[in-house]
N, C-alpha and C positions, 0 to 999 in steps of 0.2 A: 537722270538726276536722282531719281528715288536709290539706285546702286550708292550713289554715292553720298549721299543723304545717311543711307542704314551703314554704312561702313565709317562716317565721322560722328555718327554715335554710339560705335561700337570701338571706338579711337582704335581703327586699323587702319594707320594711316600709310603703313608699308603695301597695302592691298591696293591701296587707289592710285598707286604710282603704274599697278601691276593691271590695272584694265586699259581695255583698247576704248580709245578715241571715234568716236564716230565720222566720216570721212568730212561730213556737211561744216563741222568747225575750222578745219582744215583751209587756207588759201589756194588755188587752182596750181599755183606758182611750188616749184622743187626748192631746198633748201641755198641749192647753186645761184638759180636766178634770181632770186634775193641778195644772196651776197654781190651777185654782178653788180649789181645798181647799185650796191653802197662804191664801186669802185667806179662812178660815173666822172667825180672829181682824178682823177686820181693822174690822168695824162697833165694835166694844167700844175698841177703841185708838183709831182715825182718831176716834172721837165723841167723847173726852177728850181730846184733842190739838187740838182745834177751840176746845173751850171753853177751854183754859189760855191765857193771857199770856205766860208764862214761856219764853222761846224753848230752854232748856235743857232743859226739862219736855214739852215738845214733841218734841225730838226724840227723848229717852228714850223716849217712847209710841210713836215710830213705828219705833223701830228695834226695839222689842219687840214689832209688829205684824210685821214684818217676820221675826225671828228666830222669833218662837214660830210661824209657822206650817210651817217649814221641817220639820220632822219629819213630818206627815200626807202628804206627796206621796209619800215614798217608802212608808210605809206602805200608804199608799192605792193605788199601784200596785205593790204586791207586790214589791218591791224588784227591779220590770223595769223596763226599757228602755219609756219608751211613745212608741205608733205615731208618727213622723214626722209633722210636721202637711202637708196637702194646700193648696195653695196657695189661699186663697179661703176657707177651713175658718173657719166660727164659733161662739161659744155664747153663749149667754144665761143664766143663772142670776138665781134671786130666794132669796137667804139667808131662813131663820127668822123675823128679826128685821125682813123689809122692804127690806134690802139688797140694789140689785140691781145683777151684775155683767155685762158684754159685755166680752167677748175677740175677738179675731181675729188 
């Protein structure tokens, strides 16, 4: 704290984008499994947006897949910061329902 303290009274504020994080603010969780859980909804929507016609009715559905998952990430990682992803880094997930997701 006292770094960054003497660096926004020295208005170096291009400096304090440039120090490392300490790992303890950090969520346990990768930046992947975060994004998973926001697509927790995401079978239930995308599967009635498929079958509709209605291109208006469609999007409604997916912008509600989209919105309503948006609250579990930060929940899910404890309202931290999660870890930077590492170049190469991947996951796999098989939802509940048979849904399976790959990130990278």
């Amino acid at each position: 704290m006292g770094k960054v303290a003497n660096k926004l009274i020295k208005v170096q504020f291009s400096d304090i984008l440039k120090m490392s994080a300490p790992a303890f603010i950090h969520s346990p969780n990768s930046y992947l499994e975060c994004a998973a859980m926001d697509m927790r909804n995401a079978a239930t929507y995308l599967n009635r947006a498929a079958e509709t016609r209605d291109p208006i009715e469609r999007l409604k559905l997916i912008t509600a897949m989209y919105i309503g998952g948006q609250h579990i990430s930060p929940e899910y990682c404890q309202m931290r910061a999660p870890l930077n992803p590492i170049l190469g880094e991947s996951l796999q997930r098989e939802l509940p329902d048979g849904t399976r997701i790959y990130m990278e």
